[in-house]
C-alpha positions, 0 to 999 in steps of 0.5 A: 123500393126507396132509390134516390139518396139526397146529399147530406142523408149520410148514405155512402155510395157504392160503386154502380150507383149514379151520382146526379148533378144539379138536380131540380125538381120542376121540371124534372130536370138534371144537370149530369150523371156519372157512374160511381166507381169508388168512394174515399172517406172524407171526400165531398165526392165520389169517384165517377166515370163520366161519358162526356169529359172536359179535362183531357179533351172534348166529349171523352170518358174520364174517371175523376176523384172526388167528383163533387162538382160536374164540369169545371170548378166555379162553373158546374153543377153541385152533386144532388144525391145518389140512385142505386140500382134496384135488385132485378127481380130474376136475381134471386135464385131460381126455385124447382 
């Protein structure tokens, strides 16, 4: 199952899914990932709650709002993409 959603795919993120800050390939290797929570239209960026926030204080959770870069403006890391969950497979519903 297909999970990873590069930026500019035209894909729409969904709360749960993990956006992915500067992303390379080799090595594999991310900058920062934040847990998408909402997604405005228009906007260059999901809104993401981070676990190492800068913007209120050191190493604190934030929700921040179009959150198309990680870090401070000039100086973080451009958002790469998307993943999304995959289905558990005991989420379907149980048979007798």
């Amino acid at each position: 199952m297909h999970t990873w959603h590069p930026v500019g795919s035209g894909y729409v993120p969904r709360p749960g899914d993990v956006a992915v800050y500067g992303l390379r390939i080799s090595p594999l290797y991310a900058a920062h990932v934040a847990i998408v929570v909402g997604e405005a239209p228009g906007s260059r960026g999901p809104t993401a709650v981070n676990g190492d926030g800068s913007i209120t204080g050191f190493s604190v959770v934030e929700e921040r709002t179009d959150e198309y870069r990680a870090d401070a403006p000039g100086k973080g890391a451009l958002l790469s993409g998307y993943v999304s969950p995959s289905p558990s497979p005991s989420s379907s519903s149980p048979t007798s």
